[in-house]
N, C-alpha and C positions, 0 to 999 in steps of 0.2 A: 641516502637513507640506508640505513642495517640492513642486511636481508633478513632479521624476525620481523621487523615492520613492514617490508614490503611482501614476505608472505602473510599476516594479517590483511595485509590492503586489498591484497588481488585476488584472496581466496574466494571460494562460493560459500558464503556465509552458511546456509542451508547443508552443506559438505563438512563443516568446520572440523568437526571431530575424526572426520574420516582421513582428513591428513598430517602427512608424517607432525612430531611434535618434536619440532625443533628446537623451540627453545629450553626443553625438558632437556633434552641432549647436551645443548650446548650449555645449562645449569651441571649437569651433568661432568663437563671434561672441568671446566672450570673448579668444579667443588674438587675434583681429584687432584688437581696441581695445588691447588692453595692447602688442602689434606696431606699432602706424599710427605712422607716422613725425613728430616733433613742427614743429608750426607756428612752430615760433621759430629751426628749422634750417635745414626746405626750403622748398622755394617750393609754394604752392599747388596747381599741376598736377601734383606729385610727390602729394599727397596723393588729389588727385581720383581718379588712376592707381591707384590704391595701393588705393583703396575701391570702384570698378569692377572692378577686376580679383578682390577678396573678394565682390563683389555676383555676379559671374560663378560662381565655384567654391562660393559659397553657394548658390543655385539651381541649378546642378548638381547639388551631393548630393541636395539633396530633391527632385528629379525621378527620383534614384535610386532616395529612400526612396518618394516616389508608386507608382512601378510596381511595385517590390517589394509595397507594400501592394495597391495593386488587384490585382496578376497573385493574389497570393493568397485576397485575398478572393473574386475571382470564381472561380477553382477551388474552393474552399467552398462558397460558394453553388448553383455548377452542383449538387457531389455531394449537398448538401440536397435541392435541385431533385429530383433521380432518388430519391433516398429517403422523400422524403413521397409520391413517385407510387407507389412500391413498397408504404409503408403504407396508404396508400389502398385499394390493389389487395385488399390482404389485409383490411382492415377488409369491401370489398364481397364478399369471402368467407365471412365472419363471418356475414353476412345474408342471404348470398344465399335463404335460404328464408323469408326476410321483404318484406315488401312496401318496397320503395325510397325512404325515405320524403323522400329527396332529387331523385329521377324530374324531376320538375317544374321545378325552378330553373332551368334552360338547358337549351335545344334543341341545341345546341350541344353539349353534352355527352351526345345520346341516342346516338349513333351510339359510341362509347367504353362506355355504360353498356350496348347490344346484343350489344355484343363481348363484356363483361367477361361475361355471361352465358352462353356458348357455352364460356367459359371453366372457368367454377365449377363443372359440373357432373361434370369432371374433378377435380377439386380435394379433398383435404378440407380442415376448417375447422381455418384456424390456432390455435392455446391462449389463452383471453381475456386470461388472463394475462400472457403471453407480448408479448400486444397492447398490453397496459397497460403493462408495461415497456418494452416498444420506443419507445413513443412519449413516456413521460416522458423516454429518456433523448435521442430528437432532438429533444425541446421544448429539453433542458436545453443541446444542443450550436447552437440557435437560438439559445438567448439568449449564451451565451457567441461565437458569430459576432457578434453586435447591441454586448455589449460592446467586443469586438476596434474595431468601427465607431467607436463611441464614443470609445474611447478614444484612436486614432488621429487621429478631426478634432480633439480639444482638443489634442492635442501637435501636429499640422499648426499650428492657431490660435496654441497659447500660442508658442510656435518663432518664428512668423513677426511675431508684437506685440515679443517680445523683440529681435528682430532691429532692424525701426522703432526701438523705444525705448532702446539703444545705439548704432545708426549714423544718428539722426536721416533717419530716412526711412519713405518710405510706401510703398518698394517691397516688402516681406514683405505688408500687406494687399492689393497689385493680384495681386501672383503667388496669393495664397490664394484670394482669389475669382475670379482665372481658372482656375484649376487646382484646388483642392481641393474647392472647392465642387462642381465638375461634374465630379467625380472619379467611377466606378462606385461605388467602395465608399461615397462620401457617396449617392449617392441608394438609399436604404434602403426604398423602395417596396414591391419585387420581397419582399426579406427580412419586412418587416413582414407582408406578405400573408399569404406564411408559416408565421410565428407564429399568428396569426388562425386562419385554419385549421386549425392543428393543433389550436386551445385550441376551433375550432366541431367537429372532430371527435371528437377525446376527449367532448366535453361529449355527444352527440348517439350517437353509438354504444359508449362506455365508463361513461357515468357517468350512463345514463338522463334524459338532458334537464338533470341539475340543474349550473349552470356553477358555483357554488361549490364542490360537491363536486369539479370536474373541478379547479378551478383549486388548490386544495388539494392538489392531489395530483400537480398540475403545478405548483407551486411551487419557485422556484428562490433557495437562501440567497443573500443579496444578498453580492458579492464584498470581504472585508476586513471584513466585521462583527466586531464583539469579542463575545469570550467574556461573556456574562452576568454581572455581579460576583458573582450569590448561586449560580453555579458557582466561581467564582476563592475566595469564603469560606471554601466547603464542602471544597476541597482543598486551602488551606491552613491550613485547621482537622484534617481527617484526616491532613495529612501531619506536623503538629508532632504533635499524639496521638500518631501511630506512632515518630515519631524521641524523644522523651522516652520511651515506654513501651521502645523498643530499649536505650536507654542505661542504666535503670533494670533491664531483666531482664541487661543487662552485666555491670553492677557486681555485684547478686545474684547472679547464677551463679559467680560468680570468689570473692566475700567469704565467701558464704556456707557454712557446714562440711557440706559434703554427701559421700557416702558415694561411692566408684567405683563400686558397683553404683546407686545411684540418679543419677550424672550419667550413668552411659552408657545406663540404660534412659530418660533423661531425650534424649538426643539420638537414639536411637531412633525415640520417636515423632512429635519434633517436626522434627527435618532437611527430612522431606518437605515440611511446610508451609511451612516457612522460607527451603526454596529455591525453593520455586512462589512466596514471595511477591517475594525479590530478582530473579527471572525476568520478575514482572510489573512490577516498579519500571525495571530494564533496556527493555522494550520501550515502556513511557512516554514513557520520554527518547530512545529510537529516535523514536518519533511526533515528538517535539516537536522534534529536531534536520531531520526530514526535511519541517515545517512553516515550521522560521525559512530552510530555505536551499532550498527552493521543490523539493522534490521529491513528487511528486505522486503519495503511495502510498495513499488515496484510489482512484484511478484506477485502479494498478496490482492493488487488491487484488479489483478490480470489489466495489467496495462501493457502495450506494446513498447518494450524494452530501447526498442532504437528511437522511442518517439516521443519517452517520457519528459515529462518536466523536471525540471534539478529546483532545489531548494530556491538556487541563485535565479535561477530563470522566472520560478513564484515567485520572488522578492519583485523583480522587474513587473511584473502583471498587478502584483497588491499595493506597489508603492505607485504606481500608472495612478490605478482608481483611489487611493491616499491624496495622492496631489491635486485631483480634479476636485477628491471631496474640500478639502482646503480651501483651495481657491474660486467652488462655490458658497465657501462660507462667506471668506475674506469678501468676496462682494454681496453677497446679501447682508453682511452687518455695515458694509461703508458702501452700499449703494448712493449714496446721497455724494457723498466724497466722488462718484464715477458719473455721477449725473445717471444714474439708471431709474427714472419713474416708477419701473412695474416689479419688486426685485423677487416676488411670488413665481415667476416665470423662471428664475434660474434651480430650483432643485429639480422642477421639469428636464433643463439643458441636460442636466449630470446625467440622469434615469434615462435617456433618449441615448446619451452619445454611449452609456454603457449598454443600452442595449442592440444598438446597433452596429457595435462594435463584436459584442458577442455572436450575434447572427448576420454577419456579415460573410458570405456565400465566396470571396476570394481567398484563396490560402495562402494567410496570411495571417499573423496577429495570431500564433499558436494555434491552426484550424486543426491538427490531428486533435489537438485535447481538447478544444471547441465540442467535434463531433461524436469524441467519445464522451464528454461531458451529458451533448444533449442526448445522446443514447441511452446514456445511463438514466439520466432521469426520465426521458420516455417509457424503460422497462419501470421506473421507480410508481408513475402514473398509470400504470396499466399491470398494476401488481398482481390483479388474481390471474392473470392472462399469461403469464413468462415466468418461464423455470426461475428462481431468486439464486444470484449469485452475493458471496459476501461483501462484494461493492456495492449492490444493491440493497444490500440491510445494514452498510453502513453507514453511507451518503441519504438513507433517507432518514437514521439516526442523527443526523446532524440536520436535518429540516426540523427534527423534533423539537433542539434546540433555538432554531430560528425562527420560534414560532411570533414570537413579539417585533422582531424584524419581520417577516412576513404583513402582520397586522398593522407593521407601523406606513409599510408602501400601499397596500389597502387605502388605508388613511388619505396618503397624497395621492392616489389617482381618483379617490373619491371627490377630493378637495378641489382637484382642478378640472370635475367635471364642472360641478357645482358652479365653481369661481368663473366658470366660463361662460355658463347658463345665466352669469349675475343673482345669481342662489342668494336669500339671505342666511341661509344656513351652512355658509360657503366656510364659514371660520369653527364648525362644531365639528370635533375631533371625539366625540363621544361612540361609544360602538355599538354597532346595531347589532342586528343579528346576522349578517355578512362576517360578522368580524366573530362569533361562536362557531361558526362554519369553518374558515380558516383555521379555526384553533385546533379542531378537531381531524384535519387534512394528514398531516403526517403522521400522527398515530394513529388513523385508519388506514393509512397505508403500510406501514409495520404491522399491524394486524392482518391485512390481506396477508404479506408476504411470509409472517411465521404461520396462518393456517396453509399458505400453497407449499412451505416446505415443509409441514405435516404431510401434504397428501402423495408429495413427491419421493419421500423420505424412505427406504425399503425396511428400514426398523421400526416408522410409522413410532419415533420416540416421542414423549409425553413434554419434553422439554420444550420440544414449538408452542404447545398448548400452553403451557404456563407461560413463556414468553409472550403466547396474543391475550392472554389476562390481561400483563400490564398493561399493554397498551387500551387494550379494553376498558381500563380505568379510566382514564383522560377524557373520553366523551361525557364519563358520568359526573368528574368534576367542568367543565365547561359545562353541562346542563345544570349543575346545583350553581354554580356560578351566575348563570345567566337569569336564573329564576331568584335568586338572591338579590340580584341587584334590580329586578323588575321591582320586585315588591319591596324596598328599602322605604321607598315613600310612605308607607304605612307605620314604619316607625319608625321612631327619635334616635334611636342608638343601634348599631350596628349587633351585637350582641342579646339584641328585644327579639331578632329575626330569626325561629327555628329555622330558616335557612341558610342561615351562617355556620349555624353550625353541623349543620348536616353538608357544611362544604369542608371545614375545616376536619371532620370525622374521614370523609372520604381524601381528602390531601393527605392526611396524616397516614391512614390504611396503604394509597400508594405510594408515596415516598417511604416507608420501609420497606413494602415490597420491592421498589424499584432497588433501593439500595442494598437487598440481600441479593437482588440480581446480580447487580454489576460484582459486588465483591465474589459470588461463589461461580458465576458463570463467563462473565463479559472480563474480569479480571484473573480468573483462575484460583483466586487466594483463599488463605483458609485450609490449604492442603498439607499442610506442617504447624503440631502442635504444641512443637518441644524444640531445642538446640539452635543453633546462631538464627533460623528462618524461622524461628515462629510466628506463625499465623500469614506465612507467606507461601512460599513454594522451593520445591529444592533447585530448579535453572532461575536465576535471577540476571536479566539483563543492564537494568539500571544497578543505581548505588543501593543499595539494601535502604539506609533513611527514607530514600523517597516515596519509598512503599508505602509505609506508615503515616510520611505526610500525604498521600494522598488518602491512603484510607480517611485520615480526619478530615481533609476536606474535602471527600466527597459527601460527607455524612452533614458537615455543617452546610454546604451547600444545598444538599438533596431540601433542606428545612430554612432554602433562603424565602420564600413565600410567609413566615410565621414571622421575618423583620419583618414584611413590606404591611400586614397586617395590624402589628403593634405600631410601628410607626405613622400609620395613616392614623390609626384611630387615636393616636395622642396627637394627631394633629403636628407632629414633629416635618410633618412631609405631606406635601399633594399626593392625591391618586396617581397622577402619572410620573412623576417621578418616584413614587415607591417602584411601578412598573419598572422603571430605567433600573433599579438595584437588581431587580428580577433578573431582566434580560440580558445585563452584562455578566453579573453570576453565575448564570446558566452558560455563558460563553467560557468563561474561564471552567466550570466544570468538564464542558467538552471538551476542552484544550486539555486536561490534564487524564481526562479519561478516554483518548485517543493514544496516547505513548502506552497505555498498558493493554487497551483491547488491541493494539496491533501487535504489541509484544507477545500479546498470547497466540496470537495466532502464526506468529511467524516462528516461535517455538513448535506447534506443532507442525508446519513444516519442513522444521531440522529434523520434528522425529522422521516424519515421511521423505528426510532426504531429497523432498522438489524443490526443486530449483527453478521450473520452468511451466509455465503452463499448459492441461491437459486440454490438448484439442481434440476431441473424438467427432471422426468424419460419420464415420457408419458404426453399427455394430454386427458382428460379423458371426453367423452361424456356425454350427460341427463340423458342417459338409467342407465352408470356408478355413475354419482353423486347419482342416487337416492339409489342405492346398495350400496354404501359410508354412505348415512344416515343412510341406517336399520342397518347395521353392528353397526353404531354409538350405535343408540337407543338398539341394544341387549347389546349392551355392557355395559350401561348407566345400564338397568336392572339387569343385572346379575352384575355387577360391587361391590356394596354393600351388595350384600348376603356370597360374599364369596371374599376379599381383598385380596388374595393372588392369586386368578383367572388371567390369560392374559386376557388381551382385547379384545383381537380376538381369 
């Protein structure tokens, strides 16, 4: 691979612009050889001119791309600097009713170690845990500074050999070693240090002396590593299983002579699984389009970096539950073929073995994202209770859209109460009022969670409050909804019923509301009125087209409810199957309006330059900041006397 592709590959997406631009450079030497005027036209000193004056405006830029890169890198560094003082501080909190077992190393450091004592005693003790994580993730945003380093001198190096090696010269090596070499960001001392320390503190107050266990656990996946092959097998073994058993329960379902009462109790109780499993197949390929075009949702989702799931690895998990689904089809429609009596009993098996698979208490079967999964939805259910993070307003976003999957497993745990009790209403899939409750669950919980980040919010901005609108709407169509279909029995035609259309009035009210949301807020767009991005934005990550095509179809989607209406009432379609166009429309909505709410957000993280997640342990008073600077300043002193010294 080129070294422009493999600095695209390893950069910090979030950093992009902050480093060197290599391939401008290397556009750059190139455009000047194929330009240089030929020696069989002009005379000599038109040439020499000609390559002076490119030697000139070459060494300009890259004293552009030098400062660029140091002015950044040392504002990095500085705020590392304040931050491993900050941890420090808090780690000598941790102990403070332990004996100092660091006292001794420098004298220098007693007068700082006196203070921080007068300190503690005010203090309580930060959460170990809390501790553990905060410093994995500034180990993790060190080594990611170290890369940036890295990566930067080989492109300074490689730039300036290629330069020599086309304009036969040795002026790119004099400028490299007088400038990059004793550039800030090359002398990587200060940073290493660092490092060092943080891996002697973890080891010595996290991880009880033993540095293996520390460095395990401050491990950082090496940047651009490939997916393991006996991952890549395993998912494209479960993903043909799943797509052959799909095609295969096709053809059966359609060929086979089945009765309307057994295909509709047949999609009854398998709809629900079926759309939780295209739901999971959709956010796979979400993962893996926002891994090939460098959007860093990883980050966005604060998810821990050394533990997350890869695209390939979702495939494995979603093709898993594909093939089970399959193959409780395949035998619930050729039960008779397997000699199976009761074949009611197998969408039970599915639901059972995926749930016990999910709360299965060994670690195993992905249990880091098991429990950050169930975490998340625990803060998700206890929305007015817990500060809301944007994981939290997005994963309960996509319950919103689950909302017919939700009501469709309702459905089958209702069924097989019933079917067990010998219920004769054991086969009515009609919905009660259980099933307006459900409907109403996820968007009262996006309402909890934009009034809690109103009250949390220090600008107390008006935007939450419009945001818990919408969701505010949804209850009131599930009430005209449900009052609508109580009273249908009183008349002949669906449209005799002022409450039809006082449902259709309010559907219509929020689905434009929702849809100015997403485009001016959830998508960003709209922010350019005029020139090649009109009606879009000036950073564009995808293809500029698909902007446009998603605007359309988010709009024709937002108004997929007004098919399911025409359609029933022409009779063109059952009730529940108008629903099935609902609930897979609403899938593919989500699916397309996930690439641009993560886009937006991962955009404003390149402007913020994070890379990494803020973990705040405490927050730290006047009295403390100014104990944070001496410590700084002893450190700053003793720092170059002796290089292999801690910090603290």
């Amino acid at each position: 691979m080129k070294f422009g592709k493999t600095l695209e590959t390893l950069m910090v997406v979030e950093w992009r612009y902050q480093y060197m631009n290599y391939n401008e450079l290397k556009t750059l030497i190139r455009n000047a050889v194929d330009k240089a005027p030929d020696s069989s036209v002009v005379n000599n000193e038109v040439i020499v001119a000609y390559f002076k004056d490119f030697e000139e405006l070459f060494f300009n830029t890259c004293d552009e791309e030098l400062t660029k890169v140091n002015d950044f890198f040392a504002h990095k560094q500085a705020e590392a600097h304040r931050k491993l003082a900050s941890l420090n501080y808090q780690l000598t909190l941790m102990v403070h009713d332990q004996q100092d077992p660091r006292g001794s190393q420098s004298t220098s450091r007693g007068s700082a170690t006196s203070r921080s004592r007068q300190l503690e005693d005010n203090r309580q003790k930060p959460p170990i845990n809390k501790l553990r994580l905060a410093m994995s993730e500034f180990y993790l945003s060190l080594i990611m500074l170290q890369n940036f380093q890295t990566l930067n001198m080989t492109a300074f190096r490689k730039i300036c050999k290629k330069y020599d090696k086309n304009l036969k010269s040795d002026a790119g090596l004099i400028w490299y070693e007088r400038f990059v070499v004793r550039a800030t960001f090359s002398t990587g001392s200060r940073l290493d240090r660092m490092i060092i320390t943080v891996e002697d503190l973890y080891t010595e107050y996290l991880a009880n002396g033993d540095r293996s266990k520390a460095m395990a656990k401050l491990r950082v996946p090496p940047l651009g590593h490939s997916i393991p092959p006996v991952h890549v097998f395993c998912a494209g073994l479960l993903l043909g299983l799943f797509l052959v058993g799909a095609i295969i329960c096709f053809i059966l379902y359609f060929c086979l002579d089945l009765s309307d009462e057994f295909r509709f109790t047949f999609a009854s109780l398998f709809r629900g699984p079926i759309s939780g499993v295209v739901f999971g197949f959709c956010l796979v390929f979400n993962v893996k389009i926002f891994e090939k075009m460098g959007i860093d949702h990883v980050l966005i989702f604060e998810v821990e970096r050394r533990n997350a799931v890869s695209a390939m690895r979702g495939l494995e998990i979603v093709g898993f539950f594909g093939y089970l689904c399959t193959l409780s089809i395949l035998l619930y429609l050729l039960h008779k073929e397997f000699y199976i009596d009761d074949p009611y009993y197998i969408p039970l098996v599915q639901f059972l073995i995926a749930v016990v698979l999910f709360f299965n208490p060994i670690k195993t079967f992905f249990y880091s994202a098991r429990i950050w999964l169930m975490t998340t939805v625990g803060r998700i259910l206890l929305a007015p209770f817990f500060f809301v993070n944007f994981v939290d307003f997005w994963v309960a976003d996509q319950f919103t859209s689950l909302v017919i999957c939700f009501v469709d497993h309702y459905y089958l745990l209702r069924f097989y109460v019933r079917y067990i009790l010998d219920r004769s209403d054991a086969f009515d899939f009609e919905p009660d009022y259980a099933v307006a409750i459900i409907r109403c669950i996820p968007a009262w919980i996006r309402f909890c969670q934009s009034l809690r980040r109103f009250r949390d919010s220090g600008s107390k901005s008006t935007d939450y409050l419009i945001n818990a609108f919408k969701y505010f709407l949804t209850p009131m169509e599930v009430l005209f909804s449900t009052v609508q279909m109580e009273t249908m029995a009183k008349y002949s035609n669906i449209f005799e019923n002022p409450w039809t259309w006082a449902y259709i009035i309010i559907c219509i009210y929020s689905s434009i509301y929702s849809l100015l949301w997403d485009f001016l807020m959830d998508f960003g767009l709209f922010k350019v009125w005029k020139g090649e991005n009109i009606f879009l934005r000036d950073n564009l990550v995808y293809p500029k087209g698909f902007y446009y095509f998603v605007i359309v179809e988010n709009t024709l989607l937002r108004f997929a409810w007004t098919l399911e209406i025409v359609l029933v009432y022409q009779e063109l379609l059952a009730p529940y199957n108008g629903k099935s166009i609902v609930c897979f429309s609403e899938i593919v909505r989500r699916f397309f309006w996930n690439f641009l709410r993560l886009e937006n957000e991962h955009l404003y993280n390149c402007g913020q330059f994070r890379a990494t997640r803020d973990i705040f342990v405490t927050r730290l008073d006047p009295q403390e900041e100014r104990f944070l600077e001496d410590m700084m300043d002893e450190t700053e002193n003793t720092g170059n006397e002796n290089l292999n010294k801690k910090y603290f």
